[in-house]
N, C-alpha and C positions, 0 to 999 in steps of 0.2 A: 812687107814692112812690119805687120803686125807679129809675124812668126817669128821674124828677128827680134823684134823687142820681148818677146816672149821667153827665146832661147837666153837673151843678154838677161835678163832677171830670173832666169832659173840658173845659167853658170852660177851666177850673184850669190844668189841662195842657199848650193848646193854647195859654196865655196865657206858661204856661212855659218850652216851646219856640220861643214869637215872641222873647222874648228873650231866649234860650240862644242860637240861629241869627244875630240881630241883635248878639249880643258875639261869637260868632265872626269877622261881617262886619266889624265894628268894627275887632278885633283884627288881622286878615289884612289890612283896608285900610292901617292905621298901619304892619303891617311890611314893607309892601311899598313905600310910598311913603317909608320910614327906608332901606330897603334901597336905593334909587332914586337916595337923594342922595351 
């Protein structure tokens, strides 16, 4: 029981920081390619 809630808030997490990391990517592409022109 506990390992499963463990696993359920780490998918959670890991789900969380794919797209935290992925808007920072985002973010840094767009101003860099603003910056560029």
């Amino acid at each position: 029981m506990i390992s499963q809630h463990f696993l359920l808030h780490h998918s959670y997490y890991q789900e969380k920081k794919k797209v935290f990391y992925s808007n920072i990517t985002a973010h840094a592409l767009s101003s860099s390619s603003s910056s560029s022109k």
